[in-house]
C-alpha positions as CSV (number, residue, x, y, z in Angstrom):
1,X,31.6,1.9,-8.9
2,X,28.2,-0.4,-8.2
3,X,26.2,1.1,-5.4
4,X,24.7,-1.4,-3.9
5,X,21.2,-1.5,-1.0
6,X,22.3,-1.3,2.6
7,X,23.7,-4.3,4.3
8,X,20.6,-4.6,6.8
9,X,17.3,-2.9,4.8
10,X,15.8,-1.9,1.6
11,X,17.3,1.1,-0.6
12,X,20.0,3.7,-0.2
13,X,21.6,5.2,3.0
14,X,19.8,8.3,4.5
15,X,16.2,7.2,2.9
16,X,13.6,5.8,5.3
17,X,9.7,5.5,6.0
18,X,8.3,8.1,8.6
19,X,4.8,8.3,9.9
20,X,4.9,11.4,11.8
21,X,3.1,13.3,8.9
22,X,0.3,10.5,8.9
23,X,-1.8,10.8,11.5
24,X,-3.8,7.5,11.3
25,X,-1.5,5.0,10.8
26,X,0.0,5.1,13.7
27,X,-4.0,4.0,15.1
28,X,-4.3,1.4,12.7
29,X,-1.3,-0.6,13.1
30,X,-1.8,-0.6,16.9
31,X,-5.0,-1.5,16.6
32,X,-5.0,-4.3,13.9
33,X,-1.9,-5.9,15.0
34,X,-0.5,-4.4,18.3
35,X,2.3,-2.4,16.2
36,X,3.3,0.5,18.2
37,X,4.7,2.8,15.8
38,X,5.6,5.2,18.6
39,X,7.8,2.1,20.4
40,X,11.3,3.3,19.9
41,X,13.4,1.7,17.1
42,X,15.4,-1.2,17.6
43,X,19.0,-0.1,16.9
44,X,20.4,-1.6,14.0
45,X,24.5,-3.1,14.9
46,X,26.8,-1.6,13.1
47,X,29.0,-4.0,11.0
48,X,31.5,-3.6,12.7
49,X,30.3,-4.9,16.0
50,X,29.3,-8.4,14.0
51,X,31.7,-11.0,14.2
52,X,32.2,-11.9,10.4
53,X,33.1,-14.9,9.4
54,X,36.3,-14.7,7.3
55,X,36.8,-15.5,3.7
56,X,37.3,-19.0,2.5
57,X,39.1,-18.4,-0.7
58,X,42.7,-19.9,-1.4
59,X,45.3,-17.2,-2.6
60,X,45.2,-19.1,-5.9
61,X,41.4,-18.5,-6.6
62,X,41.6,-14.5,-6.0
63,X,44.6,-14.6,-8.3
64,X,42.9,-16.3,-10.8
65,X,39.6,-14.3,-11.0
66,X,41.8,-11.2,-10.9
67,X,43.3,-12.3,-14.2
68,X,39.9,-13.0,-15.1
69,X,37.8,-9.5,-14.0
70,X,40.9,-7.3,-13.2
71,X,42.2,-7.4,-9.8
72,X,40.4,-4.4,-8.8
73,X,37.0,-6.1,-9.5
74,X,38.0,-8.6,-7.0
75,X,36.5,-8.2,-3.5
76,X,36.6,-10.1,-0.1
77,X,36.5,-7.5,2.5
78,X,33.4,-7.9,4.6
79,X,31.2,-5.4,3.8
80,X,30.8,-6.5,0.1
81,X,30.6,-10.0,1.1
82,X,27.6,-9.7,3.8
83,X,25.7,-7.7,1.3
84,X,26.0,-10.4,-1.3
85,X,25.3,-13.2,0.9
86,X,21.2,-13.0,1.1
87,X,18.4,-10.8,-0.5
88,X,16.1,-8.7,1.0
89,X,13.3,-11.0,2.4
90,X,12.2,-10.8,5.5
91,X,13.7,-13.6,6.6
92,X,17.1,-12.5,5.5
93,X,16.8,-9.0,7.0
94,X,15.8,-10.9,10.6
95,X,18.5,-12.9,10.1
96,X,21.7,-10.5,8.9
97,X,20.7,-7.8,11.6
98,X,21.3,-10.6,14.3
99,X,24.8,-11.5,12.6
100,X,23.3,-14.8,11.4
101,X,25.5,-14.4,7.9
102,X,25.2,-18.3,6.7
103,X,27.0,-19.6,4.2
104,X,29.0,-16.3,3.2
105,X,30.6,-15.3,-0.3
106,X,34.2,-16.1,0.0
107,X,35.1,-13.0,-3.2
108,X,32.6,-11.2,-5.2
109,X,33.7,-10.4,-8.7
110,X,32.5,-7.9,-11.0
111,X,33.0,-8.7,-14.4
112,X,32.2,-6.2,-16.9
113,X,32.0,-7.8,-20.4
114,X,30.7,-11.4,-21.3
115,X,34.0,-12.3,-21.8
116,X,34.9,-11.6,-18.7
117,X,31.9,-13.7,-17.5
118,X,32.7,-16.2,-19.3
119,X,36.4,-16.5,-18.0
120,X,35.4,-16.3,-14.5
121,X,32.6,-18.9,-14.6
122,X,35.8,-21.1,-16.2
123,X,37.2,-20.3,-13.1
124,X,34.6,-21.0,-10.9
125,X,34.4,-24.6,-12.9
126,X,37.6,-25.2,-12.7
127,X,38.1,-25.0,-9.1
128,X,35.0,-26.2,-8.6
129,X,33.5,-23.4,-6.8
130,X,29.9,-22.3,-5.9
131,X,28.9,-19.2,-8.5
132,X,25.7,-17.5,-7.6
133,X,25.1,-14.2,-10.1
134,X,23.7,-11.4,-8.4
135,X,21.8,-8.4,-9.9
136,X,20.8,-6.0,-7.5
137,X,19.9,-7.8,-4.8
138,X,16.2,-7.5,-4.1
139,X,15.0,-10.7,-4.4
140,X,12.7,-11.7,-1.7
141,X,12.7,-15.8,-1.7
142,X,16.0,-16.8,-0.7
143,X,17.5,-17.0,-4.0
144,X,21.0,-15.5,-3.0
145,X,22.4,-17.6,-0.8
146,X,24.5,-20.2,-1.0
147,X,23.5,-23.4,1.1
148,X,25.0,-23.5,4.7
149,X,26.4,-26.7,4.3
150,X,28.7,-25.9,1.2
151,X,32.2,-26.1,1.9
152,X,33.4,-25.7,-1.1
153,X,34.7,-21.9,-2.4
154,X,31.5,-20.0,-2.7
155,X,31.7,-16.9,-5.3
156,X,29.2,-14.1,-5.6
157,X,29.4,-12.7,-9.6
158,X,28.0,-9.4,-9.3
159,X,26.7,-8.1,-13.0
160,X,26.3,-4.2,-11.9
161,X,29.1,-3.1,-14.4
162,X,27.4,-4.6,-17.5
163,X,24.4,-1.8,-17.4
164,X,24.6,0.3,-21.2
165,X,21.9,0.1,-23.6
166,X,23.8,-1.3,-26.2
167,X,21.3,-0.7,-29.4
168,X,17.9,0.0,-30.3
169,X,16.2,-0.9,-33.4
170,X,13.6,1.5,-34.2
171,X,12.1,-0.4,-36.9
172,X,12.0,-3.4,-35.2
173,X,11.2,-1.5,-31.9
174,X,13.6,-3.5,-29.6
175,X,16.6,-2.9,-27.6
176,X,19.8,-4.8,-26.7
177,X,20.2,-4.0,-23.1
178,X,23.5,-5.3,-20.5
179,X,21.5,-7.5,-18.1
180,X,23.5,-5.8,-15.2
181,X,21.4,-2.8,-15.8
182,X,19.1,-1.6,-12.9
183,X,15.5,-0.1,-13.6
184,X,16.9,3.6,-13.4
185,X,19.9,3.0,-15.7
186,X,17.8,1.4,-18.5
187,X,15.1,3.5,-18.7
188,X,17.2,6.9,-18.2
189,X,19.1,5.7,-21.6
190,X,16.1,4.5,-23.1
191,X,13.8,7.8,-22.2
192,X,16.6,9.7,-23.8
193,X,15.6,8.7,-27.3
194,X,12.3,8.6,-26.7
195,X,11.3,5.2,-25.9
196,X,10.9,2.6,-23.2
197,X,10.5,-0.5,-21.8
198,X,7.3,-0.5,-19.6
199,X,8.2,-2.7,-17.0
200,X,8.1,-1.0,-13.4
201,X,8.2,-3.6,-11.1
202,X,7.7,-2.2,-7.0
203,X,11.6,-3.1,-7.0
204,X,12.3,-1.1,-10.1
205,X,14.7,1.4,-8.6
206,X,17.0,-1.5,-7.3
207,X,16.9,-4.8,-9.6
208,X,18.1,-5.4,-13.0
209,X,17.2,-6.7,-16.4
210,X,18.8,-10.5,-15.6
211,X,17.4,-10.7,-12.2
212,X,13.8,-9.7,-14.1
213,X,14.2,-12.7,-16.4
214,X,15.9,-14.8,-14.1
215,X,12.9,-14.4,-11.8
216,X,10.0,-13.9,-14.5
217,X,9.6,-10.4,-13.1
218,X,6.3,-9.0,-13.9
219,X,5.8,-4.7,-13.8
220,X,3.0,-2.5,-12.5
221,X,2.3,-1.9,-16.2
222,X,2.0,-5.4,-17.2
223,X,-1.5,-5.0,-18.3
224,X,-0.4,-2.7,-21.5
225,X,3.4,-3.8,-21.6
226,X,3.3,-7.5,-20.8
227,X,5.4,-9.8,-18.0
228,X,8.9,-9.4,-18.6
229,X,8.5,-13.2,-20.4
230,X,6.7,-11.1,-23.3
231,X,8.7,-8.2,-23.3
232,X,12.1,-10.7,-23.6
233,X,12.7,-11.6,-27.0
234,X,16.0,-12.8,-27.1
235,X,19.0,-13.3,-24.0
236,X,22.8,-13.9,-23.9
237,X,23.8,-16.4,-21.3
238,X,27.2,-18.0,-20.6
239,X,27.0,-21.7,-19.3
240,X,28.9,-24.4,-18.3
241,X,28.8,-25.2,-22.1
242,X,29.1,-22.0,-23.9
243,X,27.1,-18.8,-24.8
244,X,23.7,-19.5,-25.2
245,X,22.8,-17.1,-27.7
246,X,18.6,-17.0,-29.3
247,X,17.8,-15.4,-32.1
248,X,16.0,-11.6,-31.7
249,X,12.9,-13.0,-33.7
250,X,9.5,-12.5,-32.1
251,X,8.9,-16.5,-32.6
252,X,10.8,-19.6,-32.9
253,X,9.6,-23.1,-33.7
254,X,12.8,-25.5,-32.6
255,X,11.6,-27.6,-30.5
256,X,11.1,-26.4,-26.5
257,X,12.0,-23.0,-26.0
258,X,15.3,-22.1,-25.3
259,X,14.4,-18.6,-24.1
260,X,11.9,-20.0,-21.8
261,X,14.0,-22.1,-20.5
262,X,16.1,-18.9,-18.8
263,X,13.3,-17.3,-17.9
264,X,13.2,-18.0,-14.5
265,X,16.1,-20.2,-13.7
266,X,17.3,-18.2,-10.8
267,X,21.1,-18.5,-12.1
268,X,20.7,-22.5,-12.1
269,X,21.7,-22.2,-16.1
270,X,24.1,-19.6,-16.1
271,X,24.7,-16.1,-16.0
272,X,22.4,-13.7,-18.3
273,X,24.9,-11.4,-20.0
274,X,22.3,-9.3,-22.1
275,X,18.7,-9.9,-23.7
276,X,16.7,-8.3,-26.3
277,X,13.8,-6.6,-25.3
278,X,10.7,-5.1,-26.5
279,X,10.8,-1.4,-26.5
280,X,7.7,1.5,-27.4
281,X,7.4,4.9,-27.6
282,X,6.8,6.7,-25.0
283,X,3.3,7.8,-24.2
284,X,1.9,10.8,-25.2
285,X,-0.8,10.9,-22.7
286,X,-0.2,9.3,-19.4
287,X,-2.9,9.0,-16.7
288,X,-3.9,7.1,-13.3
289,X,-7.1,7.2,-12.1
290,X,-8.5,6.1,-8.6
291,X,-12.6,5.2,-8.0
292,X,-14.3,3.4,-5.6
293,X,-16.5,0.0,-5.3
294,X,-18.4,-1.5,-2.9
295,X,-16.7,-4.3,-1.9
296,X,-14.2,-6.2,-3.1
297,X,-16.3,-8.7,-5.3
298,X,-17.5,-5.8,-6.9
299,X,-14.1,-4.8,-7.9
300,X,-13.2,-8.1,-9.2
301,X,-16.2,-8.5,-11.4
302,X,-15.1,-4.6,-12.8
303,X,-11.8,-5.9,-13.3
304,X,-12.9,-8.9,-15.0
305,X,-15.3,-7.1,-17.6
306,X,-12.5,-4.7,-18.0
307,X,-10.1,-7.6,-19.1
308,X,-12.8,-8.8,-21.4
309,X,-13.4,-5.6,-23.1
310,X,-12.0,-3.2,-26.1
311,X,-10.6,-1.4,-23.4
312,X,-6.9,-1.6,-22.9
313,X,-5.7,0.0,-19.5
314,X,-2.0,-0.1,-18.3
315,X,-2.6,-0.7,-14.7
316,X,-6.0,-2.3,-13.7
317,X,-5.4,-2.8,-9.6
318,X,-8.2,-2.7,-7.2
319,X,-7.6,-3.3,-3.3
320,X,-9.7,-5.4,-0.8
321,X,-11.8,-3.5,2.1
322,X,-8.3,-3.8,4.8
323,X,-6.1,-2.6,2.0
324,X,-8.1,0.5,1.5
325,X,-8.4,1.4,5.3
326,X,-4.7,0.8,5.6
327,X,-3.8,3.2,1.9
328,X,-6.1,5.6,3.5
329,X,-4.3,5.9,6.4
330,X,-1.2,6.0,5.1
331,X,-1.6,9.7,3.6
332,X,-1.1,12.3,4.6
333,X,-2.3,15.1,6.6
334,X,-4.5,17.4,4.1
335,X,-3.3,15.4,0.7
336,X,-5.9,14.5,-1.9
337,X,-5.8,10.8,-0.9
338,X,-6.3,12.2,2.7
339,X,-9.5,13.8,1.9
340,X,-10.8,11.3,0.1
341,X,-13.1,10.3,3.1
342,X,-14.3,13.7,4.0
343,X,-17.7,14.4,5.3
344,X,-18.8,14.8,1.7
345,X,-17.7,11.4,0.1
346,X,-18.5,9.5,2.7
347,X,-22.2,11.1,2.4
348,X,-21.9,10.9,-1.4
349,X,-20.7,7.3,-1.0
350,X,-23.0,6.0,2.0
351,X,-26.3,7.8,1.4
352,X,-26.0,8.2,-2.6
353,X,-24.6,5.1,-3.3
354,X,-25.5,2.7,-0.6
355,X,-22.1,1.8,0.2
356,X,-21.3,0.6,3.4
357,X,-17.8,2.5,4.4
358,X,-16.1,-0.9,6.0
359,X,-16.1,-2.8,2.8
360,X,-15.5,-0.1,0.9
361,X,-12.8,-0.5,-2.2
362,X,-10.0,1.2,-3.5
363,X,-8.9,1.2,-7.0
364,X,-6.5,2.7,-8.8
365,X,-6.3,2.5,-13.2
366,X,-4.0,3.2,-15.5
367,X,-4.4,5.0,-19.0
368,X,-1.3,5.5,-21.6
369,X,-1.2,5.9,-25.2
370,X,-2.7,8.4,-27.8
371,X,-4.8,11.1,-26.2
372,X,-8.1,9.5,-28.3
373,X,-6.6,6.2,-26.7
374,X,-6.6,7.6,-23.5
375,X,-10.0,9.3,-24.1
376,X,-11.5,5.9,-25.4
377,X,-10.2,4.0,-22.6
378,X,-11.4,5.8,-19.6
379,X,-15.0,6.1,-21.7
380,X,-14.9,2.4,-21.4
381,X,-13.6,1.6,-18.3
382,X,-16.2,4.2,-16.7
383,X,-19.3,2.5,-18.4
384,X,-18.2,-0.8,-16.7
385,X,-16.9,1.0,-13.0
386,X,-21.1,2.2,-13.2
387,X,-22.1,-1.0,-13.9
388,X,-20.2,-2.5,-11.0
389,X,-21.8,0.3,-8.8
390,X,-18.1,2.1,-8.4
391,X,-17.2,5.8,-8.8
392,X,-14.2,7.7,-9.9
393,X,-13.0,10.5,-7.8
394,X,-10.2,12.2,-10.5
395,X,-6.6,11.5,-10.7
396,X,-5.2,13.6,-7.8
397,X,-5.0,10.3,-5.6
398,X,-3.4,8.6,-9.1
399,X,-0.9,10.9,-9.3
400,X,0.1,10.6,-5.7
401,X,0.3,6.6,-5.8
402,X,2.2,7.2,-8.9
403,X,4.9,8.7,-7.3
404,X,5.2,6.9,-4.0
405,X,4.9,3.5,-5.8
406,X,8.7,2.5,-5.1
407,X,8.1,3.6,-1.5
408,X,6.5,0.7,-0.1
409,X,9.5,-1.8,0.9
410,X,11.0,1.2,3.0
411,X,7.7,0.6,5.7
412,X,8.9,-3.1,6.1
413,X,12.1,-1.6,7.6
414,X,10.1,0.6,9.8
415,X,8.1,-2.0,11.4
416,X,11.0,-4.1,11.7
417,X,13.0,-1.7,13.5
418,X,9.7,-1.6,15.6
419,X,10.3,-5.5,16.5
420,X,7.1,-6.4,14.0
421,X,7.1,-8.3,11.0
422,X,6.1,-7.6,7.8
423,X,6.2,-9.4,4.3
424,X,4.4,-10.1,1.0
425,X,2.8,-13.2,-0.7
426,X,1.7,-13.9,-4.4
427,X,-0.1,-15.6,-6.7
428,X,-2.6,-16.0,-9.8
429,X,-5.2,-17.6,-10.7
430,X,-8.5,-17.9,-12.8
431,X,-11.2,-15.1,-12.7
432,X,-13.6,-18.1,-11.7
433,X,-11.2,-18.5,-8.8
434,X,-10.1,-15.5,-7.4
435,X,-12.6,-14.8,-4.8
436,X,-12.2,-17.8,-3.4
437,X,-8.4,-17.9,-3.5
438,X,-8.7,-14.4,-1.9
439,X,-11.0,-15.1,1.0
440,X,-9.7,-18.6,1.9
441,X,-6.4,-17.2,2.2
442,X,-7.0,-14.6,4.3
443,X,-9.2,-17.2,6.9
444,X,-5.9,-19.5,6.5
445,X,-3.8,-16.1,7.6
446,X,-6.1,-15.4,10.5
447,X,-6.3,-18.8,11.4
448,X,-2.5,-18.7,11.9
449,X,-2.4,-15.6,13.5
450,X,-4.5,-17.5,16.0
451,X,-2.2,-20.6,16.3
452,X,0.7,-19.2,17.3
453,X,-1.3,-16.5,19.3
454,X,-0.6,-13.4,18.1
455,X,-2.2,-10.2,16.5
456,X,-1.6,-9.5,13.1
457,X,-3.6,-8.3,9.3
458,X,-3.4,-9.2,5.8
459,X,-4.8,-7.4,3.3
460,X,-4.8,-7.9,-0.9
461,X,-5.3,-6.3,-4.0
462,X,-5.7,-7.5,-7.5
463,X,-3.3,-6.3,-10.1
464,X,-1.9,-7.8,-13.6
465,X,-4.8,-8.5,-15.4
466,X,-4.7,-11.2,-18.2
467,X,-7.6,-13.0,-20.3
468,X,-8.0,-15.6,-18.1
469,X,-7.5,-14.4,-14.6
470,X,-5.4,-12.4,-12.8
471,X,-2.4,-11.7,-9.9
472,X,-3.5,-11.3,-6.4
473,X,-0.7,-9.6,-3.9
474,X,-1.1,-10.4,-0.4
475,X,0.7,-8.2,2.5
476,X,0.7,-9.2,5.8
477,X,2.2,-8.0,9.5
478,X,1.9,-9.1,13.0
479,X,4.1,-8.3,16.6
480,X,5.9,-11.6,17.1
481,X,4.8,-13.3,20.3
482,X,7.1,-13.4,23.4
483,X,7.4,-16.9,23.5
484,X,8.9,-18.3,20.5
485,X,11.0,-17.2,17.8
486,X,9.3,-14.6,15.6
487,X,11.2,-16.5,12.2
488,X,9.3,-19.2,13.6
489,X,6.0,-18.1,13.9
490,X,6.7,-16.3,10.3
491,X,7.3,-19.4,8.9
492,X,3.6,-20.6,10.3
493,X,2.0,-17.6,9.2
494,X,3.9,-17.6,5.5
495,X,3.5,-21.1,5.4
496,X,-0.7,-21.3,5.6
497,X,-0.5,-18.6,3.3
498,X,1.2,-20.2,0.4
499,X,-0.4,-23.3,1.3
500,X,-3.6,-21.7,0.7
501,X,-2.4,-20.4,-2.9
502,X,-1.7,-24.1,-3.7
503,X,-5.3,-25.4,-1.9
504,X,-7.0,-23.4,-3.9
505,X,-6.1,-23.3,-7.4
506,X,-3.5,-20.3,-7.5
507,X,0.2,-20.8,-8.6
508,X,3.3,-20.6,-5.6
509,X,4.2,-17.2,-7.4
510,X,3.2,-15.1,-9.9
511,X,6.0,-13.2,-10.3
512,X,8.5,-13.4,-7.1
513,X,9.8,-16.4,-8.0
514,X,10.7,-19.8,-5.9
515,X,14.4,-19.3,-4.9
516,X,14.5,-21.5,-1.6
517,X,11.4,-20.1,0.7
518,X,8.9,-21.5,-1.9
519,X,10.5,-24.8,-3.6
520,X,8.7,-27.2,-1.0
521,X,5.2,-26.2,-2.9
522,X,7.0,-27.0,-6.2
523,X,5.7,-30.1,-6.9
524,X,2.3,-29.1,-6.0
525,X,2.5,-26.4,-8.2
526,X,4.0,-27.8,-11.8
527,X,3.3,-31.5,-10.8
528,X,6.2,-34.2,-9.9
529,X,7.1,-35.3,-13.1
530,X,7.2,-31.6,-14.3
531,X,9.8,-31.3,-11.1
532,X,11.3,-33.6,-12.2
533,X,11.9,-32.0,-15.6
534,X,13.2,-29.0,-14.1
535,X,15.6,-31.0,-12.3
536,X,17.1,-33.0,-15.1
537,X,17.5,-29.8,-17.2
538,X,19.3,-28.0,-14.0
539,X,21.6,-31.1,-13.5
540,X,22.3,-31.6,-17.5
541,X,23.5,-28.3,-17.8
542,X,25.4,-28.5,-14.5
543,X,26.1,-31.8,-13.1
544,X,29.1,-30.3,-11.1
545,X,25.8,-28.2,-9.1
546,X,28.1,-25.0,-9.4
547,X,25.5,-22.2,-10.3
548,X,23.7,-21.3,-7.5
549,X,22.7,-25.1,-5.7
550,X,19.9,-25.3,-4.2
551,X,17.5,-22.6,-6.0
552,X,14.2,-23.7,-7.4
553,X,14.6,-27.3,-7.1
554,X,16.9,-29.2,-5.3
């Protein structure tokens, strides 16, 4: 049995956000974009009360996947097919809750062996059907759905039964994973023989190893582990022409990169079967520590030094002054994060240090290794926080953001069931860039805020370090106005944000991807001619445009 997310929010049944037990969030949201987290929640339809569009499919298509798959692995009621039909973007949770489905899945089919995959993508070819593989439905840029305008049968091919850990080469110190298998599943059979594969993306608990390379999925971890394009060595796909099959070597000279290639496709290749990955022990020491700057150019220049050092944190993440006010009110009532602005640090922090509390930073960094790796680290790390004028205040607050890191999608459902609207934004670029990526981004938020006359915030903070730069991850919410549609003004408001990434020398996405939300920018971002490329590859692979039309490119 594949569980699958709710039909109309993030995660399982029966687990929600609540802010009773933290007392000044409630204050902040009213007062930095009119959210009234006391409003009573919008009541979610049930299913049932949504008038479904039926399936498509001829009698002849079911019956010919269910000699494919297994009849039982064969599904059309309604339930399966609305979950399958979109991801879990904003947009698409707007849009599902008011019963706009779109183009919906005709059958979703669940095969579980490549075999199986392949014979049902023959199907799919044969009848020349839409196929758009599914993992476990997270994605956040409209890479799901089919486009509204396809009349032809439209097929969701779900992987969630392909999810074992199929072998693991300790000398070699990699694994051969089923792509269909979700964070948990993976790492549970991995942890049970001691190793793992360090990459915790926020969506860990609820996407899979194919959607992480068909997306180019990057982890909280990254810094240590690498972007899931490192930590892929090898991948299993079936396409229109076969198994793509590269060999588990850690580099290949043969002309462009195959692998590379599916990293990333969002399904336009084929269906990812299973992938070798880079696997390590796991840690014997394992720490998160939080400290303070500032400012937030403060905390970028620590970051930077950090990248350029000896030192080799896991997690090097540092917030911007909104981001901190908003973490800090999110705790709760008498935690460690909670106290963390008590009389005495705000003394210690204002009057000792000079800081002034409004601009204040948040940071949070990660050690793992060896105990004397550990040990070495956090020497390092503190030498350059001085230097930068920060200070640490322990791991208690570490700990806590450690365990509550998978939490953060469930408070886009709150707001939302509060009328408000909530979402996330991406992007990398240079160290010499950053600032200016970060502040011209936020003025371009504001700025729409103000065109479409509404309240709203947008915060950032700075995570996956590399050599030459770095990730920046913008969040941002606002009460829709009364006038328009809120998808609308989301689309203003998203829009000048991404824009902004491209003005100003950052990529579309670091690591959520393009899917259909972000392939307008995709020219801007790898050139025309390199569109272009992308393209040609998608339509020499699949000139019939049966896997997944209309992602990436068009």
């Amino acid at each position: 049995m594949v569980e699958h997310m709710k039909w109309w929010g993030w995660g399982q049944e029966g687990v929600a956000f609540h802010h009773e037990d933290k007392p000044n969030l409630a204050p902040f949201a009213l007062r930095m974009a009119g959210i009234d987290f006391n409003a009573p929640p919008v009541r979610v339809p049930e299913l049932s009360e949504l008038t479904v569009p039926p399936s498509q499919a001829p009698d002849t298509l079911r019956k010919a996947f269910a000699e494919a798959v297994g009849d039982e692995h064969v599904h059309d009621d309604d339930l399966d097919r609305v979950v399958h039909a979109y991801g879990k973007s904003m947009r698409d949770l707007v849009r599902i809750r008011r019963g706009d489905f779109g183009r919906l899945p005709d059958l979703v089919v669940y095969p579980g062996t490549e075999a199986e995959t392949e014979a049902a993508l023959r199907v799919a070819l044969e009848a020349d059907a839409v196929l758009i593989p599914f993992g476990g439905g997270s994605n956040i840029v409209g890479a799901l759905e089919a486009p509204r305008e396809e009349t032809r049968p439209v097929v969701s091919l779900d992987t969630g039964r392909m999810r074992l850990l199929l072998s693991l080469d300790e000398t070699s110190q990699t694994a051969r994973i089923q792509a269909g298998a979700l964070g948990p599943d993976l790492e549970d059979q991995l942890n049970a023989r001691g190793w793992t594969i360090g990459h915790f993306p926020d969506s860990f608990k609820h996407s899979t190893l194919g959607g992480w390379i068909a997306t180019r999925s990057s982890g909280m971890q990254s810094d240590r582990f690498g972007d899931i394009a490192d930590i892929t060595r090898a991948v299993r796909v079936v396409t229109p022409h076969g198994v793509v099959a590269t060999a588990e070597v850690p580099v290949q000279s043969a002309g462009p990169s195959v692998r590379e290639m599916v990293l990333g496709s969002e399904g336009r290749l084929g269906i990812v079967t299973e992938a070798t990955v880079q696997v390590h022990r796991q840690a014997e020491e394992r720490v998160i520590q939080a400290y303070f700057f500032p400012d937030y150019a403060s905390g970028l220049k620590a970051m930077h030094d950090i990248a350029a050092s000896d030192a080799s944190p896991s997690i090097t993440r540092v917030s911007d002054a909104m981001e901190t006010q908003f973490t800090l009110a999110t705790s709760k009532q008498g935690s460690t994060l909670g106290q963390l602005l008590n009389k005495g640090v705000q003394l210690y922090a204002s009057k000792r240090k000079g800081f002034d509390l409004s601009q204040m930073c948040l940071s949070f960094i990660g050690y793992e290794g060896s105990a004397l790796h550990v040990r070495r680290t956090k020497a390092l790390v503190g030498e350059i926080v001085k230097k930068h004028g920060g200070f640490g205040v322990g791991s208690g607050p570490g700990t806590l953001y450690d365990q509550k890191k998978f939490d953060t999608p469930y408070i886009r459902d709150f707001i939302l069931d509060r009328g408000a609207y909530g979402d996330v934004s991406e992007t990398s670029s240079s160290w010499a860039t950053l600032k200016t990526v970060h502040d011209n981004v936020v003025a371009a938020a504001n700025k729409a805020f103000a065109e479409v006359g509404i309240k709203g915030f947008v915060f950032c903070h700075l995570s996956h370090s590399y050599h030459s730069g770095a990730c920046q991850y913008f969040t941002f919410a606002f009460q829709p106005p009364t006038d328009r549609d809120g998808l609308e003004a989301y689309d203003i408001v998203k829009g000048a944000i991404q824009q902004a990434f491209i003005d100003n020398g950052g990529t579309l996405s670091h690591h959520h991807a393009v899917g259909r939300e972000h392939k307008r920018w995709v020219e801007d971002d790898l050139s025309p001619a390199g569109a272009k490329i992308v393209g040609s590859l998608f339509a020499g692979v699949d000139p019939g445009r049966n896997l997944n039309p209309g992602a990436v490119v068009d």
